[in-house]
LOPA-725924 format. One record per residue (C-alpha): residue in three letters; x, y, z. Coordinates in steps of 0.1 Angstrom, whole numbers, plus 5000, padded with zeros to 4 digits. Example, Ala and Ser with C-alpha at 12.3 -4.5 7.8 and 13.67 -1.06 7.14 Angstrom:
BEGIN
ALA512349555078
SER513749895071
This chain:
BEGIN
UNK777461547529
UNK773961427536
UNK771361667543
UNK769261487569
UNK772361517591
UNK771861907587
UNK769362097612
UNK765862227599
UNK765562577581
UNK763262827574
UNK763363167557
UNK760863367535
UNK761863327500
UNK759863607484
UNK760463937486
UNK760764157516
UNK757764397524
UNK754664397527
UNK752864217497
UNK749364007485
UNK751563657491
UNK754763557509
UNK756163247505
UNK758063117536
UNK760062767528
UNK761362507553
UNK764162227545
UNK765461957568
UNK764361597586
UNK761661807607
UNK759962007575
UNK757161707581
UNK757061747620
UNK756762157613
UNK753962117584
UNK752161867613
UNK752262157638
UNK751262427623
UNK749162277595
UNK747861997612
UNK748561747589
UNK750561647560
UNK749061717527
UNK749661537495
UNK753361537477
UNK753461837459
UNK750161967457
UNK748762297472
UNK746662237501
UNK744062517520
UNK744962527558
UNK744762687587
UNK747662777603
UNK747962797640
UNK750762837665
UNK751362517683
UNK752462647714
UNK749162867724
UNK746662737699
UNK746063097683
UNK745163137646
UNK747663247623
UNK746563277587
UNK744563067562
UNK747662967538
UNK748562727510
UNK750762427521
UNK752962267498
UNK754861917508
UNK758161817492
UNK759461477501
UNK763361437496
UNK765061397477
UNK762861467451
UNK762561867463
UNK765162187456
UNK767162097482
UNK767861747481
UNK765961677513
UNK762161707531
UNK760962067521
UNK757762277530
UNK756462617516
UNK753762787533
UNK752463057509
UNK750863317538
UNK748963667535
UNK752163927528
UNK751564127557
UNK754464187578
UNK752564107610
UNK751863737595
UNK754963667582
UNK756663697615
UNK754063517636
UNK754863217615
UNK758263217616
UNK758063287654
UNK755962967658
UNK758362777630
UNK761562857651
UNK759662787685
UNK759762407674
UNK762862207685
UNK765562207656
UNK764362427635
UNK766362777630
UNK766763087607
UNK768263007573
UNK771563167565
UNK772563357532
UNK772263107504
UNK771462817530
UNK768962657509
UNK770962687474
UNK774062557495
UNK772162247506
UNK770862177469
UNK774562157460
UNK775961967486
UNK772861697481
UNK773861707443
UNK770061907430
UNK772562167409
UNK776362207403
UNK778362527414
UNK777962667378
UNK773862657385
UNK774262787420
UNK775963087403
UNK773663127379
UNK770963157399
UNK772563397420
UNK772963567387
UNK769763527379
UNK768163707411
UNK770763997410
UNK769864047370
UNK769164427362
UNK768664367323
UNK767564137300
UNK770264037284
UNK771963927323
UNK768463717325
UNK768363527298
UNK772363447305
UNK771663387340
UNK769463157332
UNK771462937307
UNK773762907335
UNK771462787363
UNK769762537335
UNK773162377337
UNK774462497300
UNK778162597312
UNK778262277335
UNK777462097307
UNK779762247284
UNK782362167311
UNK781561827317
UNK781961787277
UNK785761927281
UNK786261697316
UNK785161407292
UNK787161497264
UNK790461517290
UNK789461137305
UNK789261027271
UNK792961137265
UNK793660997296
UNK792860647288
UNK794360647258
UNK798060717277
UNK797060517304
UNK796760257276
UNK800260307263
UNK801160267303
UNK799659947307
UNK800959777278
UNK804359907277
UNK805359547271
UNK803859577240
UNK805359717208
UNK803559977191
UNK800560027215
UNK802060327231
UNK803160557205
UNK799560417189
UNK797660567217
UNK800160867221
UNK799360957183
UNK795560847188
UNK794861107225
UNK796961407203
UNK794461517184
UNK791461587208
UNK793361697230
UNK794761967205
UNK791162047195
UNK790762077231
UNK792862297239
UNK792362537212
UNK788762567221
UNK789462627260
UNK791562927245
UNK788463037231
UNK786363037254
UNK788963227276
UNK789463477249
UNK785463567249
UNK784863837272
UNK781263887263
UNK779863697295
UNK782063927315
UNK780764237300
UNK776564117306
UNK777164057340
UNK779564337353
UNK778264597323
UNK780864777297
UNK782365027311
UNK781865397295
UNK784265657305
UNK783665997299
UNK786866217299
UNK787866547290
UNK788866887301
UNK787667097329
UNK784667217327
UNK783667057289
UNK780366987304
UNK780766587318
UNK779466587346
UNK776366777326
UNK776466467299
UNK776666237325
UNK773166347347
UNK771666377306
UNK772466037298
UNK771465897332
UNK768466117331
UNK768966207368
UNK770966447388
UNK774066157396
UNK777166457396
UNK777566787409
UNK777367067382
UNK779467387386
UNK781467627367
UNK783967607388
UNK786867377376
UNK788067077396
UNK784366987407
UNK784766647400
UNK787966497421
UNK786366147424
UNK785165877402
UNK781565897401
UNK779365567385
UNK776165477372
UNK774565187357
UNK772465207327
UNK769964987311
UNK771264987272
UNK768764817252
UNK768564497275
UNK772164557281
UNK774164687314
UNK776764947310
UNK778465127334
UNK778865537332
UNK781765677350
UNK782366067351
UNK786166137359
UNK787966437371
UNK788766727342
UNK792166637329
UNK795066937332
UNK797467057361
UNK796966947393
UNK795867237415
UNK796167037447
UNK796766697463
UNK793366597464
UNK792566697425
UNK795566547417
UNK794866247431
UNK791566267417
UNK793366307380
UNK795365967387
UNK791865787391
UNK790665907362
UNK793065817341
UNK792865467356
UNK789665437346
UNK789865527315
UNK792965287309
UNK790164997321
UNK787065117297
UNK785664967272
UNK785065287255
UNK785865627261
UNK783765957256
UNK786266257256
UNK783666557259
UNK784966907245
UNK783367237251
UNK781867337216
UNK781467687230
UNK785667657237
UNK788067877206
UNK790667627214
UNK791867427192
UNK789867027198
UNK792666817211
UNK792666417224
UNK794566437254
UNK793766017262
UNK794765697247
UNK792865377255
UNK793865097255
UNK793764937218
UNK790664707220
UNK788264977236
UNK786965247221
UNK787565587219
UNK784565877205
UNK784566237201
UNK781366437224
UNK781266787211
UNK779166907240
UNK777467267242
UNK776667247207
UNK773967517211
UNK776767767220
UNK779467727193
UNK780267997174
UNK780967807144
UNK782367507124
UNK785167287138
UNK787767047124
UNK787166727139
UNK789866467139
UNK789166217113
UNK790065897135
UNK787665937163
UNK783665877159
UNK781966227162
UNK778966337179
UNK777366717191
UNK774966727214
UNK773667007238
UNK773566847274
UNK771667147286
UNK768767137262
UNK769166757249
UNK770066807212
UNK771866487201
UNK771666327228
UNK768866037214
UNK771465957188
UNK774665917214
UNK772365727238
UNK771465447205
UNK775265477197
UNK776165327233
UNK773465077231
UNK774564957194
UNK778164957206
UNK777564717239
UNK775064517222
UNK778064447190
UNK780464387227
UNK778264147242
UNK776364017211
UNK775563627219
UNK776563567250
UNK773263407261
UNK774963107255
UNK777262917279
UNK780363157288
UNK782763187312
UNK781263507332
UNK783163487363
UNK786963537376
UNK786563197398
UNK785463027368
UNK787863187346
UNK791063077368
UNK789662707371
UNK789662667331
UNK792962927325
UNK794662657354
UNK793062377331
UNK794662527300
UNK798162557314
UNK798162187324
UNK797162067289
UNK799562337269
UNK802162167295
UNK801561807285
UNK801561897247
UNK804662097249
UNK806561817264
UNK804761537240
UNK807661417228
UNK810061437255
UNK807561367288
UNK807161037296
UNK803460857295
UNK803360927332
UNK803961237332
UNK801961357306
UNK799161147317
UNK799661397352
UNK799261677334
UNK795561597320
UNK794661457353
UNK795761767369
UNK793361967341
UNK790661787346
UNK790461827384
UNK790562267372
UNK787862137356
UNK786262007381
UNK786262347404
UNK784062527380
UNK781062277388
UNK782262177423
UNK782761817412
UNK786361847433
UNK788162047457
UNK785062307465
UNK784862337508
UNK787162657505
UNK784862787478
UNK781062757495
UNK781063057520
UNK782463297488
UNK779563167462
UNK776463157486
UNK776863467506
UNK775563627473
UNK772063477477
UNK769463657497
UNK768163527528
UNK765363177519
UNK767663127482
């Protein structure tokens, strides 16, 4: 699609608010004609230029502003671009853009509308435009300096390298196909393609198998289970250090899943307080029960919190799944009455929710545990279900080609790469991608 078919746009790309600067951008075949009318004239390619802003339809003053001047292609977007960098003020900002969309073809910018248009004029590949939504939503550090490999083009990269690979072992049984006539050049090239492609594959299985990416971007999730009244929803406002649950003596306070994001040394995780685990005394607790322990089948690790003050005997009642985690949070440990016997399996800590004993140690226990989760995965990953499905689809074709090597004919196996590759080509939006455009920009904020 060609840009300078699209209309002319305009958004503020900086934050909302009042603030010292905001930056309000302009894309399409009239950015020029806008600069002209507000501006005056057009100032040099790419270099910041005083003016005087004034609305061309009554000759009144709007601001003293820095114009910028982007030709296309050579801009973001692929085609002619303007930023007007204006005073922040709220007032300011919107008598610009009043005058900006006064001018014949120019109109509001849509969610993502500028990051769309650099992909469809071929400035950055659905990977980057991902990352950079990444990158703007980031919380932590470790989600930044991901984020950013992505919108640098590292995953597209490391794609392209696996498209290549597949073409390569497509011309090698193409060769066998087109000189069938002769008499060893097709098991040759059968017994030549084999071998990459195996590499290939295994490595694709990798890089589905790494779940690191997945865990900086959503967070690991840390559920904390237990009996009634064992003092969760107590841990839970500690560890977040603000009042996120309801606190109460009573049992069965917590009947829904409650969340919280934390910032874990650079890394996101994910606190979720769950209902006390025992006998239903109703439908709505016990439906609250059957959440919790859906939750705590999905964590990454689990805190089961038990009342040091209890004389019951200490008792696991859950079993996570086998890769998560699973630690033992004796809470109220400034009311027991006196040494327990902790089960040997489970990772042990006693803290006082109330009056904060322990709870520095559990909170650099959490952080060591998501950083050993996520450890690495700065570098290019496979962070998102979209992306995920486009290489696990890829996978399948290849593992279906090598199954049938010796049985498939050239043709067919030749299909089978050809149909990988074009997976492939869904994660950077080489192929197949019209579908896909609404889902991946409505992330961005408004002038993104």
């Amino acid at each position: 699609m060609n840009g300078q078919e699209e209309s002319t746009i305009a958004a503020v790309s900086s934050g909302s608010g009042a603030a010292a600067v905001a930056v309000i951008r302009v894309s399409g075949p009239r950015a020029g004609e806008a600069v002209r009318a507000l501006a005056g004239r057009l100032p040099p390619p790419r270099r910041a230029s005083l003016a005087r802003l004034v609305d061309p339809r009554s000759g009144e003053g709007l601001d003293s502003a820095l114009v910028l001047w982007f030709p296309g292609p050579a801009s973001a977007t692929g085609e002619d671009m303007a930023e007007f960098q204006v005073h922040g003020g709220r007032a300011v900002v919107a008598a610009v853009l009043a005058a900006l969309f006064a001018l014949p073809g120019v109109r509001p910018a849509e969610r993502g509308e500028f990051s769309r248009r650099a992909f469809l004029n071929g400035r950055m590949s659905l990977a980057e435009a991902e990352g950079l939504a990444d990158l703007i939503a980031a919380e932590t550090a470790q989600q930044r300096r991901q984020a950013l490999a992505h919108a640098f083009g590292h995953l597209a990269d490391r794609v392209e390298g696996w498209r290549a690979a597949l073409v390569r072992g497509m011309a090698l049984i193409e060769a066998g196909i087109d000189f069938a006539e002769e008499d060893d050049v097709p098991a040759e090239a059968r017994a030549l393609a084999r071998p990459g492609l195996e590499a290939l594959l295994a490595e694709l299985d990798t890089a589905l198998a790494d779940r690191r990416g997945a865990m900086v971007r959503d967070g690991a999730t840390i559920a904390i289970a237990g009996r009634p009244n064992a003092g969760k929803s107590s841990l839970m406002n500690a560890l977040a250090a603000r009042d996120v649950a309801i606190v109460s003596d009573e049992p069965g306070t917590t009947r829904d899943v409650l969340e919280v994001a934390l910032d874990l040394d650079g890394h996101k995780a994910i606190l979720i307080d769950t209902a006390g685990l025992r006998e239903a005394a109703g439908a709505v607790e016990a439906e609250g029960i059957r959440r919790a322990r859906a939750r705590i089948e999905a964590a990454d690790l689990v805190l089961w919190v038990h009342d040091g003050s209890d004389s019951e005997a200490l008792a696991i009642e859950v079993t996570p799944p086998p890769e998560a985690g699973l630690w033992l949070v004796v809470n109220k440990s400034d009311l027991a009455g006196g040494p327990m016997t902790m089960p040997a399996a489970a990772r042990t800590f006693a803290v006082s929710a109330r009056t904060g004993d322990g709870l520095d140690g559990l909170t650099a226990a959490l952080a060591g545990f998501v950083t050993a989760r996520a450890g690495g995965a700065e570098h290019p990953a496979l962070i998102r279900e979209r992306q995920r499905g486009a290489v696990a689809e890829a996978a399948g074709h290849l593992r279906q080609g090598l199954a049938g090597w010796e049985m498939l004919s050239d043709e067919l196996i030749a299909e089978e790469l050809r149909l990988a590759a074009r997976a492939l080509g869904r994660v950077t939006g080489a192929i197949d991608v019209e579908d896909l455009l609404d889902v991946v920009f409505r992330e961005f904020c408004i002038g993104k």
